[in-house]
RODO-2510 file (C-alpha; in nm, 4 decimals, decimal comma):
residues 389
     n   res          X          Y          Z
     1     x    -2,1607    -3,8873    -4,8628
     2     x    -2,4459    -3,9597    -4,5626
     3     x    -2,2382    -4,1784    -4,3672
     4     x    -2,0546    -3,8396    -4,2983
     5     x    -2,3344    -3,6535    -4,1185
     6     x    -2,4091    -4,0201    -3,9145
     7     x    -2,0537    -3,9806    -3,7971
     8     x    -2,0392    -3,6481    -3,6921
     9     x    -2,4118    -3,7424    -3,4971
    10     x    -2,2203    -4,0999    -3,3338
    11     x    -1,9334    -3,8446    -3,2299
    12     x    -2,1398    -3,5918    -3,0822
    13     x    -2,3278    -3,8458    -2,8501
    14     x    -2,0376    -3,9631    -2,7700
    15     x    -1,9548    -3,6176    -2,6230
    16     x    -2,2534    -3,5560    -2,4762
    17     x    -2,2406    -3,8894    -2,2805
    18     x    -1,8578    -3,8219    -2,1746
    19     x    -1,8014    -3,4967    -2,0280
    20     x    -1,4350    -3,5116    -2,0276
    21     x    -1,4783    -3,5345    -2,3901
    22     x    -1,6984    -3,2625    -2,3698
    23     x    -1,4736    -3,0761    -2,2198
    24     x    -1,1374    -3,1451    -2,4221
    25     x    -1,3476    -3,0275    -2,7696
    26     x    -1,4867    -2,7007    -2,5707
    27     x    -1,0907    -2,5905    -2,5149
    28     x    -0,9993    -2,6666    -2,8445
    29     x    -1,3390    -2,4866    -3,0296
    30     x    -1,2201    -2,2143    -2,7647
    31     x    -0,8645    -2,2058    -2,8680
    32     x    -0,9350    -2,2578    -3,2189
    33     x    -1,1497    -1,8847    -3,1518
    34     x    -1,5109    -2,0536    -3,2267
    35     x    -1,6487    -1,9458    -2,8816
    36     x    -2,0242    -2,0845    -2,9735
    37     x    -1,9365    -2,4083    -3,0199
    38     x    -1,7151    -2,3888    -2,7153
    39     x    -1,9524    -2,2786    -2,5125
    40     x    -2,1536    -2,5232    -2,5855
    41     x    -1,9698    -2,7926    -2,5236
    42     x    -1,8386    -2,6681    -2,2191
    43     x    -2,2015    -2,5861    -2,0894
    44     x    -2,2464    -2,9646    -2,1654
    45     x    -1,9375    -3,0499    -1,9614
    46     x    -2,0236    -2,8071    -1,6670
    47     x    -2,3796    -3,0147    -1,6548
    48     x    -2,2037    -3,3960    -1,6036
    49     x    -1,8392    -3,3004    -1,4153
    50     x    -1,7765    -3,2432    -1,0898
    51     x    -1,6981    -2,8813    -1,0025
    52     x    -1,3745    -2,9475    -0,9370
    53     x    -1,3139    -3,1232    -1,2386
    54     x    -1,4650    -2,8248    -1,4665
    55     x    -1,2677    -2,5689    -1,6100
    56     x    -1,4862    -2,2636    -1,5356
    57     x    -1,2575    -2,0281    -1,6990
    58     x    -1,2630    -2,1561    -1,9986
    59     x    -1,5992    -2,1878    -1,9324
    60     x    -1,6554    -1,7664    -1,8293
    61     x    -1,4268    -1,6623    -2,1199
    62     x    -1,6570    -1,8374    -2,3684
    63     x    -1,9319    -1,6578    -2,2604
    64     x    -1,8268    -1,3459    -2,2406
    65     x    -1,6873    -1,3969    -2,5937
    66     x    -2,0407    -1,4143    -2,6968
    67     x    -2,1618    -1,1365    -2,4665
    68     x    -2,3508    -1,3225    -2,1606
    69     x    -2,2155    -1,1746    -1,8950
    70     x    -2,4320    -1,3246    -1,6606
    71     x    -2,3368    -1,6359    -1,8012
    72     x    -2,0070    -1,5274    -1,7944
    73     x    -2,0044    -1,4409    -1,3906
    74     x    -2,1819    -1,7638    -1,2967
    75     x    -1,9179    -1,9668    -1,4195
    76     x    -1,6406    -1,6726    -1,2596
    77     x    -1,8470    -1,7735    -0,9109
    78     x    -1,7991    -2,1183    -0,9285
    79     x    -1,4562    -2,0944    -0,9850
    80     x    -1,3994    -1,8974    -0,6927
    81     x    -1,5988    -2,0629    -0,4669
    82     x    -1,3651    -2,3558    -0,5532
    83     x    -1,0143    -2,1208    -0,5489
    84     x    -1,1002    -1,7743    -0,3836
    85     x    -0,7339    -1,6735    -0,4579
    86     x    -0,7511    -1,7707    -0,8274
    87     x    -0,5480    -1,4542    -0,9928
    88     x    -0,7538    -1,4698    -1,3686
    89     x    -1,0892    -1,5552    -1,1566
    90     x    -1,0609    -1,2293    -0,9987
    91     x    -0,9101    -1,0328    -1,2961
    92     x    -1,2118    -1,1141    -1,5043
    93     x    -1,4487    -1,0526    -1,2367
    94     x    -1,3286    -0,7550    -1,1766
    95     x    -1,3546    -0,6433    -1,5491
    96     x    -1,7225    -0,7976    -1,5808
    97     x    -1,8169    -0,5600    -1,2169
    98     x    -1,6857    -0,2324    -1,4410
    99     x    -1,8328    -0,3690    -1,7191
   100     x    -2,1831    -0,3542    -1,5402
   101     x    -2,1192     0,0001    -1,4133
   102     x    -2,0122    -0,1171    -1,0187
   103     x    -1,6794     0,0097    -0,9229
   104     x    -1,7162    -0,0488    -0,5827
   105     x    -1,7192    -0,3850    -0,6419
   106     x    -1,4783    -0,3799    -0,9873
   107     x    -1,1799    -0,2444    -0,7072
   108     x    -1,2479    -0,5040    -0,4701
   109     x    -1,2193    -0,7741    -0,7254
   110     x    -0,9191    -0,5990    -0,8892
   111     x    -0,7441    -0,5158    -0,5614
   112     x    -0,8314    -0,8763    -0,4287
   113     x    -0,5799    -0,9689    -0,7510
   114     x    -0,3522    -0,7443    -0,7197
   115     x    -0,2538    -0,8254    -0,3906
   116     x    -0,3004    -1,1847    -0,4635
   117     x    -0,0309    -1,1159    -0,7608
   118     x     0,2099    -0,9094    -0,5219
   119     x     0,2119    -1,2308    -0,2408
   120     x     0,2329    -1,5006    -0,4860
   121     x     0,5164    -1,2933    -0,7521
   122     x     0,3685    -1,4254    -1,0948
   123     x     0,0730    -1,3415    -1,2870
   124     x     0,0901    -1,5271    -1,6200
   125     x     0,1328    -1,3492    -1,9401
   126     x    -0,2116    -1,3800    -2,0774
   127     x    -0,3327    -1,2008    -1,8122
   128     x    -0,0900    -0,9116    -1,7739
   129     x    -0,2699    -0,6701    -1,9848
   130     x    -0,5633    -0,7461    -1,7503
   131     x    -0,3685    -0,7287    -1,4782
   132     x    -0,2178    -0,3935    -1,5670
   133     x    -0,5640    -0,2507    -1,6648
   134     x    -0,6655    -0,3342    -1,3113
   135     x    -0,3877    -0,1308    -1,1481
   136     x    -0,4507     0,1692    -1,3329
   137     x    -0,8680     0,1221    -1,2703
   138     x    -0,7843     0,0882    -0,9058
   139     x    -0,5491     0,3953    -0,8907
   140     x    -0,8219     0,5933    -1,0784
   141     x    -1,0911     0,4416    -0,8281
   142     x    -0,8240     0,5505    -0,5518
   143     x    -0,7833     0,9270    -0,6835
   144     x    -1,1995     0,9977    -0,7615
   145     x    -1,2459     0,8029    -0,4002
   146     x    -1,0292     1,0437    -0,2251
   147     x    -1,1838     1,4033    -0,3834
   148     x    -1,5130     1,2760    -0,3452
   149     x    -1,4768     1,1596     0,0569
   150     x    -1,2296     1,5503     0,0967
   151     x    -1,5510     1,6956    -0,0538
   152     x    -1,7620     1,5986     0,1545
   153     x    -1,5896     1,5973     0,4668
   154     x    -1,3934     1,9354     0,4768
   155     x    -1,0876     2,0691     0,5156
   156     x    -1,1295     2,0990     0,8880
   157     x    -0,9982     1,7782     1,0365
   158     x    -0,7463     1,6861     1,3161
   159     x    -0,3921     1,5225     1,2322
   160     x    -0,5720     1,2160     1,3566
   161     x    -0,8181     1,2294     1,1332
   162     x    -0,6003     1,3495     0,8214
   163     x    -0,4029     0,9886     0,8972
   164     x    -0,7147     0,7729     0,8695
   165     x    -0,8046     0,9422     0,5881
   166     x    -0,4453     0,8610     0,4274
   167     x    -0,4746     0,5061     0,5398
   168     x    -0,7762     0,4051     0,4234
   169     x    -0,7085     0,5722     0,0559
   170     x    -0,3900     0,4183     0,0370
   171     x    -0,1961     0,7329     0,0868
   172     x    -0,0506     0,5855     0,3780
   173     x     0,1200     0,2784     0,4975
   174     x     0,0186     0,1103     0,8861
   175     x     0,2853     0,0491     1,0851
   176     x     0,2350    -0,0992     1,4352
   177     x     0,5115    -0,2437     1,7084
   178     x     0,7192    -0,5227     1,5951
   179     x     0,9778    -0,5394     1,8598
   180     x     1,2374    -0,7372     1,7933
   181     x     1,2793    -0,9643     2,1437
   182     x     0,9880    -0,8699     2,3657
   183     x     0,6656    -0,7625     2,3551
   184     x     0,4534    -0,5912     2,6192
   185     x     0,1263    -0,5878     2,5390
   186     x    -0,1405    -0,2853     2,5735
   187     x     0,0902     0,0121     2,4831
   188     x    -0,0244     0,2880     2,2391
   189     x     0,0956     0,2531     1,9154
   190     x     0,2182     0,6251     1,9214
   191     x     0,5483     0,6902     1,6730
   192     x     0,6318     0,9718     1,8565
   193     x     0,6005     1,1555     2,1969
   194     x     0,5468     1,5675     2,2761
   195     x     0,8879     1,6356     2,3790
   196     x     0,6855     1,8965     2,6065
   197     x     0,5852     1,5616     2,7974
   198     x     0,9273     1,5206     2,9825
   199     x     0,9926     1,8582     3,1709
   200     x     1,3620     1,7680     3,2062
   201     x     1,4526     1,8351     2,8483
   202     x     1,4944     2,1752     2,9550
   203     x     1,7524     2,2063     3,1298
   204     x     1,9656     1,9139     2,8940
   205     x     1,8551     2,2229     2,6045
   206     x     2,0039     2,4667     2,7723
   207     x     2,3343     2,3038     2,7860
   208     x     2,3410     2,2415     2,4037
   209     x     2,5673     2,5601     2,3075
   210     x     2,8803     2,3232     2,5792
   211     x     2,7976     2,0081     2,4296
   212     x     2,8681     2,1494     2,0511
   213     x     3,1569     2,2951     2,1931
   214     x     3,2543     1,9390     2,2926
   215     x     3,1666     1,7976     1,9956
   216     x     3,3553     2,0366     1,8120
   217     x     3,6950     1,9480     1,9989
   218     x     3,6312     1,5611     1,9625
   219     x     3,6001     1,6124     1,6176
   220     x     3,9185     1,8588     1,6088
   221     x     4,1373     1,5243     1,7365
   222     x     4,0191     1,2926     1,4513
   223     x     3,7229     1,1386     1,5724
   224     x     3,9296     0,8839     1,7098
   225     x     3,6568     0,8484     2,0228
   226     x     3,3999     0,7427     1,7306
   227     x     3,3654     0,3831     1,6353
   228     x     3,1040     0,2504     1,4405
   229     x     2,7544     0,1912     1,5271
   230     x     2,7206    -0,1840     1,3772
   231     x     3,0269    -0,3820     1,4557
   232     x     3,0864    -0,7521     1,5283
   233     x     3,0640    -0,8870     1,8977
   234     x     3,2901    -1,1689     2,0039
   235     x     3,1029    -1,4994     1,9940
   236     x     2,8285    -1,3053     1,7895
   237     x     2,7342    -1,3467     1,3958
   238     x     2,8352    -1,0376     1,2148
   239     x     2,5226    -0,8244     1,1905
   240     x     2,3566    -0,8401     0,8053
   241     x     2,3892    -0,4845     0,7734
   242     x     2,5596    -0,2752     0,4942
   243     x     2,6744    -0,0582     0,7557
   244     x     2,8902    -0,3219     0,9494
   245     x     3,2044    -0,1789     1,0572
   246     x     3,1388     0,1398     0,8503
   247     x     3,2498     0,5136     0,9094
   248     x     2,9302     0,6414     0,7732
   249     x     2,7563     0,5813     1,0751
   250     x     2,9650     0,6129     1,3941
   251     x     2,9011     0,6503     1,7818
   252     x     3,0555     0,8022     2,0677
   253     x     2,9814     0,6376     2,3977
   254     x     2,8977     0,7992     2,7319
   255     x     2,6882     0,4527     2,8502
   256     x     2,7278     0,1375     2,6948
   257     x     2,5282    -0,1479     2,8689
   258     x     2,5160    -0,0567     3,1625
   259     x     2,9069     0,0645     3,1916
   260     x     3,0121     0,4440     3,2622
   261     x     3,2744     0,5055     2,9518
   262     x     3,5057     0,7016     3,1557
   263     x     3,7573     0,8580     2,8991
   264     x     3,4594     1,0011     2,7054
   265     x     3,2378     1,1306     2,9874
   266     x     3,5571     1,2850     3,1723
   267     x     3,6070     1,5294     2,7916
   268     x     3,2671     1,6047     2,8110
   269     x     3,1303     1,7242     3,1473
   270     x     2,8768     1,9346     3,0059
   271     x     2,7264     1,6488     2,8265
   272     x     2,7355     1,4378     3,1536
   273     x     2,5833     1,7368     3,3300
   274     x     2,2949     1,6709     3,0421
   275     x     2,2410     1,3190     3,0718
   276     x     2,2187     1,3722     3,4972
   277     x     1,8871     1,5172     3,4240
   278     x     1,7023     1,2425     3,1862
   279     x     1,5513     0,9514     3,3999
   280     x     1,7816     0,6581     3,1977
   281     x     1,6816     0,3402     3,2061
   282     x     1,9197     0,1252     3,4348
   283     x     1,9628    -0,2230     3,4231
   284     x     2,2904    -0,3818     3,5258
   285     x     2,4956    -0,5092     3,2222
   286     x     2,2537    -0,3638     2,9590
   287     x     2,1818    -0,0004     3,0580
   288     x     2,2150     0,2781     3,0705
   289     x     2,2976     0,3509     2,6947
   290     x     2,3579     0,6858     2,5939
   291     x     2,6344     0,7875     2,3204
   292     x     2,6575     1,0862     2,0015
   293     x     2,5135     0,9791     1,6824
   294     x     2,6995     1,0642     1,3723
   295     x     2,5907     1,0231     1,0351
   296     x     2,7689     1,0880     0,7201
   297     x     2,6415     1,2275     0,4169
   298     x     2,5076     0,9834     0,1898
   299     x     2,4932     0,7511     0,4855
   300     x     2,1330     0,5464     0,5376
   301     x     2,0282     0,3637     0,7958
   302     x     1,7797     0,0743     0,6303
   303     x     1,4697     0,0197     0,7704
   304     x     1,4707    -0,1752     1,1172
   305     x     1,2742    -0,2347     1,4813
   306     x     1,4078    -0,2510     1,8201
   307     x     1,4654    -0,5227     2,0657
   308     x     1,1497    -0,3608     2,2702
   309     x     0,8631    -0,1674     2,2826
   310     x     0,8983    -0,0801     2,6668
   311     x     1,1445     0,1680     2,6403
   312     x     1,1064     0,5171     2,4203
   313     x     1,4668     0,6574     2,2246
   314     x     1,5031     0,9971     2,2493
   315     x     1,7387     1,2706     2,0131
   316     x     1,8872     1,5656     2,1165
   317     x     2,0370     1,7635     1,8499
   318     x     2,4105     1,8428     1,8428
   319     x     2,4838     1,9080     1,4920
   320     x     2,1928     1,9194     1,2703
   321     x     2,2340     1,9198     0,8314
   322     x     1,9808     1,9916     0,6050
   323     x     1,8477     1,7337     0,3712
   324     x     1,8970     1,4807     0,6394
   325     x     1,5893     1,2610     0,7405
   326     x     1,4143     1,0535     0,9923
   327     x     1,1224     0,8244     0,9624
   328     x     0,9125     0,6198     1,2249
   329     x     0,6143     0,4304     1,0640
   330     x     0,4604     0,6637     0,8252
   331     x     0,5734     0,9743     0,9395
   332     x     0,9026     1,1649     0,8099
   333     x     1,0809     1,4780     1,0067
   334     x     1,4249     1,6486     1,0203
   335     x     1,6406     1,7077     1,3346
   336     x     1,5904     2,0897     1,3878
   337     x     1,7545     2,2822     1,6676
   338     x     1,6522     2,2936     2,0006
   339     x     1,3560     2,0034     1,9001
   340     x     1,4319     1,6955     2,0869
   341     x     1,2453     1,3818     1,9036
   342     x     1,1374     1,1032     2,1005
   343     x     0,9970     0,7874     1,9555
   344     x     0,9105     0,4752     1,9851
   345     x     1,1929     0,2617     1,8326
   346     x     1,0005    -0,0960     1,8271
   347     x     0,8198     0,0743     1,5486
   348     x     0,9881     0,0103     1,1677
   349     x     1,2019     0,3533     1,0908
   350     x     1,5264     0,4588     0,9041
   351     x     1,7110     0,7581     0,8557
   352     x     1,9576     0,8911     0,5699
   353     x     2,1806     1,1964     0,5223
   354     x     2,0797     1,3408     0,1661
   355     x     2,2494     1,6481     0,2188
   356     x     2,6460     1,7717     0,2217
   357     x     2,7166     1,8279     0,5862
   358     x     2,7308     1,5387     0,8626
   359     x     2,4538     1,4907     1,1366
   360     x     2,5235     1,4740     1,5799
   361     x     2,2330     1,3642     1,7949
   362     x     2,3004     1,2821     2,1582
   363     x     2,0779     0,9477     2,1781
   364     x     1,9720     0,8069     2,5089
   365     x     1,6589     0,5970     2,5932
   366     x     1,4136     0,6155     2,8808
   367     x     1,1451     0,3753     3,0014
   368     x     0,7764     0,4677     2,8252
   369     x     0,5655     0,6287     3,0873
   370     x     0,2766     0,3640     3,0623
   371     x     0,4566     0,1127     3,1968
   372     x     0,5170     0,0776     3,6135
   373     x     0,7580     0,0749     3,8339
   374     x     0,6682    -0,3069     3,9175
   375     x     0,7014    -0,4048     3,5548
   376     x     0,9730    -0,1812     3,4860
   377     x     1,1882    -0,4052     3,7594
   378     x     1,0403    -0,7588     3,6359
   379     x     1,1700    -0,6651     3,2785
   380     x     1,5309    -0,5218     3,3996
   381     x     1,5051    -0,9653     3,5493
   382     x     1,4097    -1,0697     3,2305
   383     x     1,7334    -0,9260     3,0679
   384     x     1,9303    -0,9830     3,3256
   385     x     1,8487    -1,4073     3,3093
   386     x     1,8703    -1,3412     2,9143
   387     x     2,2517    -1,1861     2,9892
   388     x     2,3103    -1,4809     3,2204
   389     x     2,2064    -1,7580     3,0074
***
């Protein structure tokens, strides 16, 4: 019948002269899995819609279907040029760049998803087989990355160096200061300090062998001196912490804001002897601070920052267990005898007890040695008004 063919030719100007008709046909042709007539349509759309109206997508995956890749890519541009963030933009970028034999650019496309996917916590489902083949390209990339830049540069590097390494392949996470209340600005961001920096460690080390000995007879009694660490303060929310009220991570104060804890200090005179030789911070009604840490096994300590970066925590150990951990940005230790650790507490860390036997630091803090006397005084004020408020 000819009126058939005349039909087909009114209904196909009719498209041509509408591109929102032009468009509706080229998804269907491309759903329907006839990508030649869908790309042709959707060429024809692309040519009389504004960019923002086309679907550029559809658009790329017709294109590809029938193997221009360049095609393919143009349209992938536009659309992300109009959404840089667009999830399946990137995805199939990504696999067109690998495709084309660049993986340099392939991983940036991929990893610009991927991150894109972690912030926003959905990647739809016809693109998770995409998405997962980008993960495993990028931790390939990652691995063959990593040999070839140790290949060339040597074995013969400083910690320093090993740690920019790790960071920039991924091996490593950046942590910087995030305290808590206040910031002071222009400090190194330095996890932890050479113990062999504060000359008065010596003679608190030397007085270790009494302070076990104390420990040892406060622990005889019950631990009754030992409350725990996170507890509830009158007028106060209760802290979000697992750990609130709990036995698994207790303290035993010698210094607590600012206040002499007489009972404990007068059991422990060789631990009070130890303290008189560490420069304590001291500002009235907040410090000094100094008290044993105990720590259960199983007990962990989640991830957390400090009220400040001004001030620098520092570990003495009393009792140390194996399997039991401490971490301060990206870098792990144990508490081994005779090693003091001092850190920088403003930074994110955590510790846990993986092993059988419990864990006793003495834990005091100190001012960081950057910071002047001057400023030292103005931010004692500063607390003080805060207290008074």
């Amino acid at each position: 019948m000819p009126w058939l063919g005349a039909e087909f030719q009114l209904m196909n100007q009719a498209m041509s002269s509408d591109p929102s008709a032009s468009l509706s046909a080229g998804l269907q042709a491309l759903q329907q899995r006839d990508p030649a007539r869908a790309a042709g349509l959707l060429r024809e759309a692309a040519t009389g819609l504004p960019r923002e109206a086309m679907n550029w997508v559809a658009l790329s995956n017709a294109e590809m279907a029938l193997g221009n890749r360049d095609a393919a890519e143009a349209a992938l541009e536009a659309q992300l040029e109009l959404a840089p963030r667009d999830i399946g933009a990137l995805l199939m970028k990504g696999l067109l760049r690998e495709q084309a034999g660049d993986p340099r650019a392939a991983s940036s496309f991929y990893r610009a998803a991927t991150n894109q996917a972690a912030v926003s916590g959905d990647v739809p489902t016809p693109l998770a087989a995409l998405h997962n083949h980008a993960r495993t390209f990028l931790a390939s990339s990652s691995a063959d990355f990593e040999a070839h830049l140790l290949e060339n540069l040597g074995s013969d590097l400083s910690p320093a160096m090993i740690e920019a390494v790790e960071l920039l392949t991924g091996k490593r996470e950046l942590y910087l200061q995030q305290p808590s209340v206040l910031y002071y600005p222009g400090l190194p961001q330095k996890r932890f300090y050479d113990p062999a920096d504060f000359p008065w460690f010596a003679p608190m080390l030397k007085l270790v062998p009494q302070m076990r000995a104390e420990l040892a007879t406060e622990l005889e009694r019950g631990a009754a001196g030992f409350s725990p660490y996170v507890h509830r303060r009158r007028h106060r929310p209760a802290p979000n912490s697992p750990l609130l009220d709990n036995q698994a991570w207790t303290a035993f104060h010698f210094w607590r804001d600012g206040e002499l804890q007489e009972v404990n200090a007068a059991r422990c005179p060789a631990t009070m002897e130890a303290l008189g030789h560490a420069p304590l911070v001291r500002i009235p009604g907040r410090s000094p601070n100094a008290h044993w840490s105990r720590l259960l096994p199983g007990a962990h300590i989640a991830p957390h920052v400090g009220m400040l970066n001004t001030r620098l925590i520092c570990h003495i150990p009393i009792l140390t267990a194996p399997r039991c951990w401490f971490r301060v940005g990206s870098e792990r230790r144990e508490w081994i005898d005779g090693v003091p650790l001092v850190f920088d507490d403003s930074i994110d860390h955590e510790a846990k007890n993986d092993g059988p036997q419990e864990r006793v630091i003495l834990l005091f803090e100190i001012w960081r040695p950057e910071i002047d006397a001057a400023d030292r005084e103005a931010i004692g004020r500063i607390f003080q008004i805060v207290g008074e408020v």
